[in-house]
C-alpha positions as a printed NumPy array, in Angstrom:
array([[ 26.973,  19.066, -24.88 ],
       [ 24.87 ,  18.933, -21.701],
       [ 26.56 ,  16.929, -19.061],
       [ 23.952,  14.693, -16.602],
       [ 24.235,  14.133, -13.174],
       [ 22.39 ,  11.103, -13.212],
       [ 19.297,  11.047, -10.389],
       [ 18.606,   7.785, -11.121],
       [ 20.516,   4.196, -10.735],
       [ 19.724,   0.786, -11.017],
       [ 19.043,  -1.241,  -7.662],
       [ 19.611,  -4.274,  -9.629],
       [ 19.41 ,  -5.558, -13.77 ],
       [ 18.3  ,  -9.102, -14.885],
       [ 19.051,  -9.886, -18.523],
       [ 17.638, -12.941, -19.895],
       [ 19.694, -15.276, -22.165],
       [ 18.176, -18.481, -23.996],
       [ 19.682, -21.657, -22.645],
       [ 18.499, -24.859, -23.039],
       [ 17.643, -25.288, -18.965],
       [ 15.71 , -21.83 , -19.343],
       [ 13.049, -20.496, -21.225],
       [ 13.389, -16.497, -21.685],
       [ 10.271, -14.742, -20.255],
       [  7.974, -13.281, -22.57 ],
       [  7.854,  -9.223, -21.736],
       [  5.418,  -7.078, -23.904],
       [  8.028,  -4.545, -26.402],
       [  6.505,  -1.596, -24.216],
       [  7.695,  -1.251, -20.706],
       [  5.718,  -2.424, -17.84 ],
       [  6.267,  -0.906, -14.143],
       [  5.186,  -1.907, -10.467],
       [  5.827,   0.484,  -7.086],
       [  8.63 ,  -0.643,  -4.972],
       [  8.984,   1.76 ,  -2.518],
       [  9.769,   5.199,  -1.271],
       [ 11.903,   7.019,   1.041],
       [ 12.529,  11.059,   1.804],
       [ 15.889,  11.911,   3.338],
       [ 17.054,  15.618,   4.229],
       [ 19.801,  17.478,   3.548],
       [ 22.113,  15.598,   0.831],
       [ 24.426,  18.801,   0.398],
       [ 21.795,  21.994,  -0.527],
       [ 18.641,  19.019,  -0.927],
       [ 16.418,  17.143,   0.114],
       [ 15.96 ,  13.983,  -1.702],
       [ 12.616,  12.02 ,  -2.357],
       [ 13.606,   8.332,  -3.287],
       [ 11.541,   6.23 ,  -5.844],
       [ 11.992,   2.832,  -6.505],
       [  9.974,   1.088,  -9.471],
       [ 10.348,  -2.833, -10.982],
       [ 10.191,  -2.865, -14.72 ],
       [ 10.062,  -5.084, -17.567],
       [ 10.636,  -4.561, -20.951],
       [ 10.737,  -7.459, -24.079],
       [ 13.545,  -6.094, -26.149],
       [ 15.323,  -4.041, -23.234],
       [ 15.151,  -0.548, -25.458],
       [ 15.319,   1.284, -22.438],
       [ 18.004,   4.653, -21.13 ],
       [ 19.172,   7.613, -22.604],
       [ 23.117,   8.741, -22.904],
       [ 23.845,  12.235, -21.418],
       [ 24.907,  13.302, -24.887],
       [ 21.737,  11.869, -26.683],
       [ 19.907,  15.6  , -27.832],
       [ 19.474,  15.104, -30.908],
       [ 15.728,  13.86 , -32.214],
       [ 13.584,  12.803, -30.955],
       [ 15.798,  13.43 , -27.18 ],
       [ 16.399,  17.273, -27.941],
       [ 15.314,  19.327, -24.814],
       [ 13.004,  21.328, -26.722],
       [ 11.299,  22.133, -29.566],
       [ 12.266,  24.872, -32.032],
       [  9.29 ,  25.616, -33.816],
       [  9.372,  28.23 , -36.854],
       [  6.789,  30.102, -38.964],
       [  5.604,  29.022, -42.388],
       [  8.05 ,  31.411, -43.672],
       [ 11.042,  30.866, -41.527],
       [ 11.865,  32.691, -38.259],
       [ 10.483,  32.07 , -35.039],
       [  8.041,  33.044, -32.336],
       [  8.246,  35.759, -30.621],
       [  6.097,  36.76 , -27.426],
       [  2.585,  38.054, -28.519],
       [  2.874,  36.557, -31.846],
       [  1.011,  33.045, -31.109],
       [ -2.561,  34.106, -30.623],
       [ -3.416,  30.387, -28.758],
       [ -0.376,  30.931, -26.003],
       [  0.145,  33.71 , -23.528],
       [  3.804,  34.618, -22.762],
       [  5.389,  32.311, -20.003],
       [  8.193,  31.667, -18.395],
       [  8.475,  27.733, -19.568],
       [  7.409,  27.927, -23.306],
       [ 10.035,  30.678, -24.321],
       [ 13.334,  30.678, -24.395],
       [ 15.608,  33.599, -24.19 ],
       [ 17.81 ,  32.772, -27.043],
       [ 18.666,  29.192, -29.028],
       [ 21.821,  27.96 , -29.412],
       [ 22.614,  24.16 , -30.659],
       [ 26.083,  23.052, -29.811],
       [ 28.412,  25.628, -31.122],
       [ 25.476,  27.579, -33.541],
       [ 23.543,  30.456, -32.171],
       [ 20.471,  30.325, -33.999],
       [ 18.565,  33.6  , -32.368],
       [ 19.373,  35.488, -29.055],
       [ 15.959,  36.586, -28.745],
       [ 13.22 ,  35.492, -26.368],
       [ 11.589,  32.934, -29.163],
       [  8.865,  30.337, -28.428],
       [ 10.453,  26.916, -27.693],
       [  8.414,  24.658, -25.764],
       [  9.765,  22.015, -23.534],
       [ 10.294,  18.11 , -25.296],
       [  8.866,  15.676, -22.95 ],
       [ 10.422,  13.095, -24.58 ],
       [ 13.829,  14.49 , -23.587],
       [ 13.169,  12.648, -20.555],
       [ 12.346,   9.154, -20.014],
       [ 10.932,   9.304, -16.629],
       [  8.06 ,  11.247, -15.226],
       [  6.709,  11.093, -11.433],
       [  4.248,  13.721, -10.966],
       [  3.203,  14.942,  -7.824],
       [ -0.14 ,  15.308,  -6.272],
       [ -1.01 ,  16.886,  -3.146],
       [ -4.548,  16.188,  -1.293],
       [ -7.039,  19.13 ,  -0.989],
       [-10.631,  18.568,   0.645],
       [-10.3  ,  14.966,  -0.274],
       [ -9.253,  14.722,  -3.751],
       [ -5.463,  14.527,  -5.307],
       [ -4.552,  17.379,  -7.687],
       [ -1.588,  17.308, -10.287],
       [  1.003,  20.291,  -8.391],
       [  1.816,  22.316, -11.432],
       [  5.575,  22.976, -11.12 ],
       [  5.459,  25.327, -14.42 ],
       [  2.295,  27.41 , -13.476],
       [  3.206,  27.624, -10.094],
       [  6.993,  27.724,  -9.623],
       [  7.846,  28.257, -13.352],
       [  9.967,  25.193, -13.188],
       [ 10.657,  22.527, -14.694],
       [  8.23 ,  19.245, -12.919],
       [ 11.092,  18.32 , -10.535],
       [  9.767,  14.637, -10.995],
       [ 10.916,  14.608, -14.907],
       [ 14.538,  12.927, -15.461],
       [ 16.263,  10.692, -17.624],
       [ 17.925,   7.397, -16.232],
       [ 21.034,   5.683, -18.406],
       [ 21.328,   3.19 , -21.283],
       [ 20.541,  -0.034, -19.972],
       [ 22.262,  -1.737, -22.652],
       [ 25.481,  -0.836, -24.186],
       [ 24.111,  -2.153, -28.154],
       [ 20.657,  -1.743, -28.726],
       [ 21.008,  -3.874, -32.045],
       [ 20.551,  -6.99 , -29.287],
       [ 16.859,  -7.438, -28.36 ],
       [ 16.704,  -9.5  , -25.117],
       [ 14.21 ,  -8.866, -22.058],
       [ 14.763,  -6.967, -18.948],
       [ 14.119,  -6.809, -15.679],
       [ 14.922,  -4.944, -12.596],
       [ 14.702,  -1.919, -10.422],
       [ 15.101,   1.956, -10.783],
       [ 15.809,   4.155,  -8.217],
       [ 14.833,   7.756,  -8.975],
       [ 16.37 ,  10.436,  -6.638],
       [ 14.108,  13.854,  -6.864],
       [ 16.511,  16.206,  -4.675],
       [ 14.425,  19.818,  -4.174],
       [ 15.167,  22.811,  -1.616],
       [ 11.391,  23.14 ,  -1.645],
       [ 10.318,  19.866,  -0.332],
       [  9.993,  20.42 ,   3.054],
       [  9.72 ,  24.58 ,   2.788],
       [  6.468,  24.256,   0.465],
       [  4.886,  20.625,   1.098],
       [  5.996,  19.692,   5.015],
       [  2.26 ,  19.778,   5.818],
       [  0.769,  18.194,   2.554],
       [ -0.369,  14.765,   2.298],
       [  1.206,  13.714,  -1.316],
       [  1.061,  10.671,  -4.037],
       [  3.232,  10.222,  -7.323],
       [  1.955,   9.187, -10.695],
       [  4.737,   7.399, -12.266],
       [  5.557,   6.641, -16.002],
       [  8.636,   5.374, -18.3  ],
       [  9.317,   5.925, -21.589],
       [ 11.582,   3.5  , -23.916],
       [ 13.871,   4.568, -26.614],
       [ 11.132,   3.791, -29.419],
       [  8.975,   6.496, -27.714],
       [  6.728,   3.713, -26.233],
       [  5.034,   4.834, -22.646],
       [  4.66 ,   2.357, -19.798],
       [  1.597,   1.822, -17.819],
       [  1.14 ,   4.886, -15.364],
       [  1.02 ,   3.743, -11.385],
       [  0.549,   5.439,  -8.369],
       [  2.432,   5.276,  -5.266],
       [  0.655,   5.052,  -1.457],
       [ -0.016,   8.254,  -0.197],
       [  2.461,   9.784,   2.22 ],
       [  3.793,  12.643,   3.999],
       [  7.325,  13.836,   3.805],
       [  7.205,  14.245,   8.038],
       [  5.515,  10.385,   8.283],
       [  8.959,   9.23 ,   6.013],
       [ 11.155,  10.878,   8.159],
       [  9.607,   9.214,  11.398],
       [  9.562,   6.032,   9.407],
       [ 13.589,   6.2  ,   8.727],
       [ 14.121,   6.867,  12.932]])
């Protein structure tokens, strides 16, 4: 079992309850976000930290994932097999070059090794049920930094925040604030100088994306100043 050490918290959680004084807002069932704010501090321990804070509303509050919560649709990735059993190896997909993102050396689900060779297993997006991508400004225009093509990492802006609810069986609105932590030793090493935005997304447990926002543009160096 993979073990989480959750970025993310909640600033603060409004459930609604019907009373007959109150009338329970009306959310849509698929999550709606607003920008908050943002923040860059350095050195936490080994990282810097870029700090996001998005409101949210949801109708039937279907919204976190458990550390332990890898099994479908939540597993990390994808195992994907040939018509006749097996899996990918390198070279064998015509449509996909090797890389260092979409293979995995080896498979193993909890205590079951199901191949120690380097197979193809793409990364499952919805493992993760937040996703703040960064852009960085060149001649004008904001361009999606490709963490995988140019890093081969993981996008450090994908992570997973907890179950908002304890039972999900209880539908009931929700509203509040997430704070999303993105610690990186790169952040001041590879984009000190860069003028940078985040495109932010959620994703509830039924799979359903929110709308996609963008934050103000910013410089890490113009945060820093700001904090002083």
């Amino acid at each position: 079992m993979k073990v989480y050490q959750w970025p993310v918290k909640l600033i603060f959680l409004f459930p609604f309850f019907l009373a007959c004084c109150y009338q329970t807002p009306e959310f849509s069932t698929v999550p709606s976000i607003s920008y908050e704010s943002i923040n860059f501090k350095e050195g936490e321990g080994f990282f810097d930290t870029l700090i996001l804070r998005v409101k949210f509303q949801d109708g039937d509050g279907d919204l976190g994932l458990a550390g332990d919560e890898t099994f479908p649709p939540y597993e990390p990735f994808l195992i994907v097999t040939k018509p006749g059993g097996g899996f990918y190896q390198p070279g064998e997909l015509d449509s996909l070059v090797y890389n260092c993102y979409d293979y995995r050396n080896g498979i193993i689900i909890g205590s079951d090794t199901l191949t120690t060779d380097t197979v193809y297993a793409p990364i499952n997006i919805r493992h993760y049920n937040i996703y703040a991508d960064l852009y960085t400004k060149q001649q004008g225009s904001f361009n999606l930094f490709n963490f995988r093509k140019e890093l081969c990492v993981q996008p450090i802006g994908w992570g997973r925040f907890p179950r908002l609810k304890e039972n999900f069986s209880t539908d009931g609105p929700l509203e509040g604030v997430i704070e999303f932590k993105i610690k990186s030793n790169t952040w001041l090493t590879k984009f000190s100088n860069d003028t940078l935005m985040l495109k932010v997304q959620i994703r509830d447990r039924a799979l359903h994306l929110s709308n996609e926002i963008e934050t103000p543009e910013f410089t890490l160096l113009g945060l820093i100043e700001a904090n002083e």
